[in-house]
Backbone bond lengths (Angstrom), bond angles and torsions (degrees), N, CA, C in turn:
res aa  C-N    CA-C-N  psi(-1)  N-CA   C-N-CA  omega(-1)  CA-C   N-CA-C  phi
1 X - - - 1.445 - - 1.521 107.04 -
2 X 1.397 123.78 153.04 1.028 130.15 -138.30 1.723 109.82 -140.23
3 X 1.398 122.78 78.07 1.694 122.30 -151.42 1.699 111.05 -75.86
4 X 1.269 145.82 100.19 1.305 102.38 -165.99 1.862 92.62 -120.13
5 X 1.688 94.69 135.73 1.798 89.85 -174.20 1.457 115.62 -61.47
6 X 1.436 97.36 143.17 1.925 98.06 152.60 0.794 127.45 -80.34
7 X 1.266 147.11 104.14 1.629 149.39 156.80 1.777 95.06 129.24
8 X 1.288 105.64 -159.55 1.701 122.32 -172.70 1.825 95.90 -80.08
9 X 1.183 120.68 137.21 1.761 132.08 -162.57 1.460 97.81 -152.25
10 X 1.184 108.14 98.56 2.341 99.02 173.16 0.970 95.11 -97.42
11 X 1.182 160.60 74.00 1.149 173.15 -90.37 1.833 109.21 173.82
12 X 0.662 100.60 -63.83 1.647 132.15 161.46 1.483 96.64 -23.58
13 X 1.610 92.23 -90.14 1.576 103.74 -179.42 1.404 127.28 -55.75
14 X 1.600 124.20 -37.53 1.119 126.45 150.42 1.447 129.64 -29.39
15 X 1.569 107.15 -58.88 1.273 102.17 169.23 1.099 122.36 -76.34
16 X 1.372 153.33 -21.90 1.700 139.31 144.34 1.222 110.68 -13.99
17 X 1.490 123.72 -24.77 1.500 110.95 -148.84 1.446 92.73 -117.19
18 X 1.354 126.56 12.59 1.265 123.97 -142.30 1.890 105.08 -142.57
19 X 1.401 107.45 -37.06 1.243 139.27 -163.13 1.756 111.26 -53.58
20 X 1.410 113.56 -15.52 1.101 134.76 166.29 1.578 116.48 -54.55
21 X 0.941 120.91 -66.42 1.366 152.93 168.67 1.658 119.11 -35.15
22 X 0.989 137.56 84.72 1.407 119.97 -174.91 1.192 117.07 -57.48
23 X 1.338 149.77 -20.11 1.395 148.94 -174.68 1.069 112.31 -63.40
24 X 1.497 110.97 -17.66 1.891 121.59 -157.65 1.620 98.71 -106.02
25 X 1.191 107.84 21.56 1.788 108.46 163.41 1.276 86.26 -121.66
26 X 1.194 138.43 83.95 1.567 136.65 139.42 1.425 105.66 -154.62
27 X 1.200 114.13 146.89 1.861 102.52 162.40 1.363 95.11 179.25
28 X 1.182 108.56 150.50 1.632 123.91 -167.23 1.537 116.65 -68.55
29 X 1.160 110.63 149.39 1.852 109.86 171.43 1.260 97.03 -138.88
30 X 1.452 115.69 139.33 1.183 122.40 -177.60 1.321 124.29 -120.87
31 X 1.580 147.22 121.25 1.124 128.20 -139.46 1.970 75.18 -134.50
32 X 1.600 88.52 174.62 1.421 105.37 162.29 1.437 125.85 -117.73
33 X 1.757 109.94 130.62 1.611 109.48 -143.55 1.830 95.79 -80.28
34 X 1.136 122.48 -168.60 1.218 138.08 170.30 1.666 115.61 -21.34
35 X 1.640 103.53 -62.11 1.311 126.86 -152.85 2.074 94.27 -94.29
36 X 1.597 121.37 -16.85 1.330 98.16 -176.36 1.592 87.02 128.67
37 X 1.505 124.58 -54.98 1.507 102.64 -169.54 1.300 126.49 -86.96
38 X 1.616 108.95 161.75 1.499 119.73 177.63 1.680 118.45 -31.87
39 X 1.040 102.00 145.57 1.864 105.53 -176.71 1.633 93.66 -138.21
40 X 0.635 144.76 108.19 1.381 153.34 -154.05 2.258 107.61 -141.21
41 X 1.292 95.43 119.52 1.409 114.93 -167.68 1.031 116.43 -127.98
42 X 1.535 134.67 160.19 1.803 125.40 142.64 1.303 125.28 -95.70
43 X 1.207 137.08 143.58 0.850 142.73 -177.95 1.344 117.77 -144.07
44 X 1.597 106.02 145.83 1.589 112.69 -168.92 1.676 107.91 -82.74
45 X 1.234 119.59 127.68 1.336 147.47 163.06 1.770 100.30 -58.18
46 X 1.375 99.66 117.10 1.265 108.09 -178.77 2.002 118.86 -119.51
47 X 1.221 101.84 9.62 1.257 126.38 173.17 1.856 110.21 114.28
48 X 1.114 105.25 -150.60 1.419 126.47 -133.35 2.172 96.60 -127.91
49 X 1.142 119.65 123.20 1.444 99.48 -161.12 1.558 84.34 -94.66
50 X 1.188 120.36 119.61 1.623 147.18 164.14 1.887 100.83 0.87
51 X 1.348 105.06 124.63 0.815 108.24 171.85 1.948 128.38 60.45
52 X 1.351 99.33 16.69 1.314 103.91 -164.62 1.836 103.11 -139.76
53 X 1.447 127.02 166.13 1.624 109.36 143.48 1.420 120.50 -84.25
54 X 0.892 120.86 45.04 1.641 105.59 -159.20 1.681 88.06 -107.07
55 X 1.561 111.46 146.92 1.415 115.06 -173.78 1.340 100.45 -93.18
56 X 1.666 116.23 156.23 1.916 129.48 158.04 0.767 114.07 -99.25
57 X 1.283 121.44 131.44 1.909 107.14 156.69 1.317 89.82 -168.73
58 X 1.856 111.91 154.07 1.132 127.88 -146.38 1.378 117.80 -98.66
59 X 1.372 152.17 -142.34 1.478 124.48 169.30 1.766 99.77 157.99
60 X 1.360 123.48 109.83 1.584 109.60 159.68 1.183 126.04 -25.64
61 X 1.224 133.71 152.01 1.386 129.77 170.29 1.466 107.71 -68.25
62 X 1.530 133.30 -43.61 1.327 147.31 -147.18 1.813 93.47 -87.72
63 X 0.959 121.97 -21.41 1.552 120.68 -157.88 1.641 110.51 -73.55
64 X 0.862 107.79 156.72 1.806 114.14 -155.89 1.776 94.71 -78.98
65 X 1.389 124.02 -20.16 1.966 109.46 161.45 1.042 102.03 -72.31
66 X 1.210 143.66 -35.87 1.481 132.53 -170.98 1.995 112.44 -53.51
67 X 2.014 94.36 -54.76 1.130 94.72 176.98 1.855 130.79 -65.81
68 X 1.380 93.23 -24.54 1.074 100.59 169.35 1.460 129.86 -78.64
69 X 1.224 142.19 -20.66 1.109 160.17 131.69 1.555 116.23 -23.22
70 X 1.554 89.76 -58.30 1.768 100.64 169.35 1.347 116.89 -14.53
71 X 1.631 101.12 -65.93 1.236 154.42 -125.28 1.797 91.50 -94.12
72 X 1.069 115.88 -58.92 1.116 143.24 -144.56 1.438 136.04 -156.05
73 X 1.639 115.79 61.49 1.314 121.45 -144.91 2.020 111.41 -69.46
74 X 1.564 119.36 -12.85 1.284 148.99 164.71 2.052 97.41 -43.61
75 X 1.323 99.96 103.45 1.463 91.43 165.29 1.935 103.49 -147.71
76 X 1.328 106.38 155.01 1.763 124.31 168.95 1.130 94.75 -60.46
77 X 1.703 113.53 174.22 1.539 126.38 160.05 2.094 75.42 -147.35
78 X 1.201 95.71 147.20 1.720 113.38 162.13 1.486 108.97 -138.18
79 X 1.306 130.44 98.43 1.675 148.67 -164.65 0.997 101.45 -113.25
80 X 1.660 137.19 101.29 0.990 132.05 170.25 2.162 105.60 -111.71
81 X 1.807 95.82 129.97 1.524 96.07 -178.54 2.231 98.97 -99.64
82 X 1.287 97.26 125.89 1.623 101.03 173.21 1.008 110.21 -48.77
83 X 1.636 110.29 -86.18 1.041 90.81 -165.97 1.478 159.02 -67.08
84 X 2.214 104.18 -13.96 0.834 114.91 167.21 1.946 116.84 -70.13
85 X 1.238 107.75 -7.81 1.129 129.58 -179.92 1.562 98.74 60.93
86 X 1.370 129.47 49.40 1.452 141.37 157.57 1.303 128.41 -86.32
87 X 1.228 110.21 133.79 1.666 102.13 179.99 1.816 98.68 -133.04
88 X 1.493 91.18 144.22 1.663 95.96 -171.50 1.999 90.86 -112.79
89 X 1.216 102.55 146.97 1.617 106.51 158.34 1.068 111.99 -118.05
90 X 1.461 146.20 156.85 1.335 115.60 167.64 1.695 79.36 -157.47
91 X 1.462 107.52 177.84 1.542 124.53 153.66 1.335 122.76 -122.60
92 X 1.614 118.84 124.31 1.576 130.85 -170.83 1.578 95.66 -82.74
93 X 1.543 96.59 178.23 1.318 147.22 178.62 1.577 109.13 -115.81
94 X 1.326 150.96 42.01 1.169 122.76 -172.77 1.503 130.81 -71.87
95 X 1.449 108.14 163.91 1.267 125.87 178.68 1.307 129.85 -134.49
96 X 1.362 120.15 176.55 1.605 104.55 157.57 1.445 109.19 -151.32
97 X 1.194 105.82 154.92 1.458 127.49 -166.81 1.572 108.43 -122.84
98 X 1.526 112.33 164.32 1.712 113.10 160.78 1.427 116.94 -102.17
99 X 1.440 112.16 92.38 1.501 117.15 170.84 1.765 115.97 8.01
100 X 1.441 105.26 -59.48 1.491 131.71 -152.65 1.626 96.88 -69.41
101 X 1.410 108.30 -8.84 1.481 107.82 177.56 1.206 134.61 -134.36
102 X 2.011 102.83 15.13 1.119 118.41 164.31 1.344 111.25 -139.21
């Protein structure tokens, strides 16, 4: 899956500085469920799609972001780095891709 921010996101660069840290591969995505409300998860940060900010990270096909996404490709990101004690909010773009070809 394929995150890409709306608007200006340093996020990117933040995490360079951050990447040390194992805590700083997790951060929430929040989708909207069936009915309209927040669905809010963690999910592992799988890098950075080349040359771009746009986030990776991987996901069953069957799993209820997928369907929701379907639905509703508009999702949050909430990234919080400890120790820099930073927190990013942002709003994605999602997508999806076949692993096998990126």
């Amino acid at each position: 899956m394929l995150l890409r921010p709306v608007g200006n996101c340093s996020c990117k660069a933040r995490f360079s500085n951050n990447e040390e840290q194992p805590e700083s591969r997790f951060f929430q995505l929040a989708t909207n469920d069936r009915y309209g409300y927040p669905a809010v998860r963690t999910v592992v940060y799988r890098g950075f799609k080349q040359d771009s900010t746009s986030l990776l990270l991987t996901s069953g096909t069957r799993t209820d972001k997928i369907q929701h996404i379907r639905k509703k490709a508009t999702t949050s990101v909430c990234w919080y780095f400890a120790q820099t004690r930073a927190q990013f909010r942002f709003q994605t773009q999602a997508s999806f891709f076949n692993s096998a070809n990126h």
